[in-house]
C-alpha positions in Angstrom: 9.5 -13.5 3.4 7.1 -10.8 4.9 9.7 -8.2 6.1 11.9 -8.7 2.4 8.8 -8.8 0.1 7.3 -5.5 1.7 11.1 -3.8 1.3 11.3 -4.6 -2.3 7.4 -3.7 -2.8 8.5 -0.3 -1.3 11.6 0.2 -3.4 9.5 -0.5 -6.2 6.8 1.5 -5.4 8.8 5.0 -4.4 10.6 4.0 -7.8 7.8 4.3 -10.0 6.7 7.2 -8.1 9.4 9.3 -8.1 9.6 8.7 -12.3 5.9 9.0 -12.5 6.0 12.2 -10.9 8.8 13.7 -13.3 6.6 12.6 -16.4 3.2 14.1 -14.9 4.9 17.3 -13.8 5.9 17.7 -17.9 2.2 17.0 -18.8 0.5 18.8 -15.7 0.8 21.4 -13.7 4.0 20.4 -11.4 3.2 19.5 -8.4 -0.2 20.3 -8.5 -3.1 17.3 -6.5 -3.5 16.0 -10.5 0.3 15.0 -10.8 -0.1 13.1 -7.1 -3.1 10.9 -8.2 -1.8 10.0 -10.9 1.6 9.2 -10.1 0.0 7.5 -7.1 -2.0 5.8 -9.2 0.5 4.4 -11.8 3.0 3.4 -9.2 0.4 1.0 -7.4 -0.6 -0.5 -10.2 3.1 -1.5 -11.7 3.7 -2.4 -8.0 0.6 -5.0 -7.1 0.7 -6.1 -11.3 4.8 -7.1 -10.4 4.1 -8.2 -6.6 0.7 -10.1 -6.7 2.8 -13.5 -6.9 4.5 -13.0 -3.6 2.0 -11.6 -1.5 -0.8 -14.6 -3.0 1.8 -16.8 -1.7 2.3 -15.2 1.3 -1.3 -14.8 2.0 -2.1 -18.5 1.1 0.6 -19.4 3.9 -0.9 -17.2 6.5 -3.9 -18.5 5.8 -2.9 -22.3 5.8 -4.6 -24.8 7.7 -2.4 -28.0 9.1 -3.7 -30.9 8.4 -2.6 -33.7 10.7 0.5 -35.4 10.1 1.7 -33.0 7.6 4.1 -30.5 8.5 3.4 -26.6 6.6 5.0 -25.4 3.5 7.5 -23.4 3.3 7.6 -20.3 0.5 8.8 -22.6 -2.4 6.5 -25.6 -1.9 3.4 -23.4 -1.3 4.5 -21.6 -4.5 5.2 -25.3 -6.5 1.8 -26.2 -4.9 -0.3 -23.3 -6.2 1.3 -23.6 -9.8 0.4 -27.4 -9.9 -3.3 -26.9 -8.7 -4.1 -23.6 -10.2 -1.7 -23.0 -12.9 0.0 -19.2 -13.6 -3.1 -17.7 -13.0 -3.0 -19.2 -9.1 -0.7 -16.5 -8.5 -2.9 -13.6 -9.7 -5.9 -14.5 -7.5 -6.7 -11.3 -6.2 -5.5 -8.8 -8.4 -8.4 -7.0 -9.3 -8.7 -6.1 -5.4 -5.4 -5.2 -5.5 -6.1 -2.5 -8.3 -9.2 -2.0 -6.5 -6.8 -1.1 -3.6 -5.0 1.8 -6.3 -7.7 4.7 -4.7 -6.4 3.8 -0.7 -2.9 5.0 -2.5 -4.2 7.9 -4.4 -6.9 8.7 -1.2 -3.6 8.4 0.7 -1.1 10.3 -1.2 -3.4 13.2 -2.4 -4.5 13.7 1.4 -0.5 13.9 1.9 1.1 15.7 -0.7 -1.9 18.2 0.5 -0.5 18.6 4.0 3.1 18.1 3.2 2.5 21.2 1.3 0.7 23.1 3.6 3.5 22.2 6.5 5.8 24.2 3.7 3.6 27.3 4.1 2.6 27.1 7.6 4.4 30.0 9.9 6.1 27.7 12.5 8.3 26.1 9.2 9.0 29.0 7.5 10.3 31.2 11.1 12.3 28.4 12.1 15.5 28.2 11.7 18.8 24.8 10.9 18.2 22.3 13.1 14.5 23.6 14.6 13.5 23.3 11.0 14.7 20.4 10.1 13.0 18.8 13.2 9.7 20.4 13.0 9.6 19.4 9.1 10.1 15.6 9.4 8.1 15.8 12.4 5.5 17.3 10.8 6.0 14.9 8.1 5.5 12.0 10.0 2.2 13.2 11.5 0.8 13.9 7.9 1.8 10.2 6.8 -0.1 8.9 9.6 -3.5 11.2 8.8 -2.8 10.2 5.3 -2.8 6.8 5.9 -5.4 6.6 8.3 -8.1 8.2 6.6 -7.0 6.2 3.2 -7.6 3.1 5.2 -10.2 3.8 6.5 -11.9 4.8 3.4 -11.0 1.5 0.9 -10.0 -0.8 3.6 -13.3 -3.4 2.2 -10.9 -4.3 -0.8 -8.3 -5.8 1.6 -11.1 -8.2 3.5 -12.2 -9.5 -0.6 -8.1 -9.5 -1.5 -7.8 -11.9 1.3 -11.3 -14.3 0.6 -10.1 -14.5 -2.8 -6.8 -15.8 -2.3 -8.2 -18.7 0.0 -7.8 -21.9 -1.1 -10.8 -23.7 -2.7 -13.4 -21.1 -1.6 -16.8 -20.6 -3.2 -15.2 -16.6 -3.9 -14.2 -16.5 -7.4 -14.5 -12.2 -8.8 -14.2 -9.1 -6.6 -18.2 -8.1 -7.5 -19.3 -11.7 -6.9 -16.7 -11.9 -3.2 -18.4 -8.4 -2.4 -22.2 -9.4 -2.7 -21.4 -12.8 -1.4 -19.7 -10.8 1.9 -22.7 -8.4 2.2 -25.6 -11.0 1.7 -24.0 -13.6 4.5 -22.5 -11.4 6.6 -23.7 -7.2 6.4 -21.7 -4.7 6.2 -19.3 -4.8 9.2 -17.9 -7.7 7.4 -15.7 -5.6 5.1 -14.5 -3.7 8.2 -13.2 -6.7 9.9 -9.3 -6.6 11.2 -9.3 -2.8 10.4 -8.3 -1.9 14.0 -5.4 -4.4 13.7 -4.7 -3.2 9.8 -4.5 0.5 11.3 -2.0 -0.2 14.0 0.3 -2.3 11.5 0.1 0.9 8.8 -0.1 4.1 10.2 3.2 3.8 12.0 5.2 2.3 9.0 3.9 4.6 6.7 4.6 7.4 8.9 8.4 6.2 9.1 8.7 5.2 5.6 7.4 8.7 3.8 8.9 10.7 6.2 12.1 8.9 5.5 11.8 8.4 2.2 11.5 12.6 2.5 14.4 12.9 4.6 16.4 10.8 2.4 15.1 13.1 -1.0 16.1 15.9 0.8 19.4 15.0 1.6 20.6 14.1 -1.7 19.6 17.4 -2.9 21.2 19.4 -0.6 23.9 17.2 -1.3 23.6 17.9 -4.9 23.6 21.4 -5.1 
């Protein structure tokens, strides 16, 4: 469920993007940090708003405790469990965290977009010739992702700790501002840094290989194209 739920959130996500950042460019100027944010921004939000369902239920597995003699749920009879004792809105536990989770994208895809540009301008990519080129770029690409990425995560990663406290099962965390002073007052601020070592080494390298594929892929269809 993990590895087909994060493909399709992907899809979805570069989807959105891509057609968010033809609109902006029409009502912006193209290309310009403005256009990023918000076509950052808008991407996330359809993404978490359509996705939320599968990753509470995913969550709410990882997160399962077994209780003797029972054997654990699979996807469909965790999601037929949290519908029966929490109704349509089980599945939305968490949301606001996720949108709260909308400026590690932006953070991420401004701090990107900034580098992927000046990679374009830098002396090494322009001198370079074919092949060289090509190398250096996606290269180069992949080494922006993973600055991108890192900085954004370091920067928002609290929203991820209150994502997961809200999506536990009969906890005394019920809102994003009441999880958030209920995290600092028991347990300081570290708290909303905890698993961020382990969330880094999971992220930076997949983002790195997604956007710089997800370039190299772009690129090729337009060359194609013309």
């Amino acid at each position: 469920m993990r590895r087909s739920s994060l493909e399709f959130s992907r899809a979805v996500y570069f989807a959105c993007y891509s057609k968010a950042k033809e609109q902006f460019n029409g009502i912006f100027v193209p290309n310009s940090n403005t256009v990023h944010i918000f076509s950052a921004g808008s991407a996330a939000f359809v993404t978490n708003s359509l996705m939320n369902p599968i990753w509470m239920v995913k969550t709410r597995m990882q997160l399962e405790r077994k209780v003797r003699g029972s054997k654990q749920m699979n996807t469909l009879q965790c999601a037929r469990y949290v519908y029966r004792t929490e109704g349509i809105r089980g599945f939305y536990r968490g949301l606001t965290a996720s949108y709260a989770g909308i400026s590690e994208t932006i953070i991420c895809f401004a701090i990107y977009e900034s580098l992927k540009k000046y990679l374009k301008e830098a002396p090494l990519a322009s001198s370079a010739n074919g092949t060289e080129k090509n190398s250096t770029n996606f290269f180069g690409l992949m080494a922006a992702a993973a600055i991108s990425k890192g900085c954004a995560s370091c920067i928002a990663y609290p929203h991820e700790v209150i994502r997961t406290r809200l999506r536990e099962e009969g906890t005394k965390y019920k809102s994003f501002i009441q999880t958030a002073r209920l995290v600092f007052r028991e347990e300081g601020y570290l708290a909303f840094y905890r698993g961020l070592f382990a969330q880094l080494i999971r992220q930076i390298p997949n983002t790195a290989i997604v956007l710089s594929t997800y370039e190299l892929i772009v690129y090729l269809l337009e060359d194609h194209a013309q």
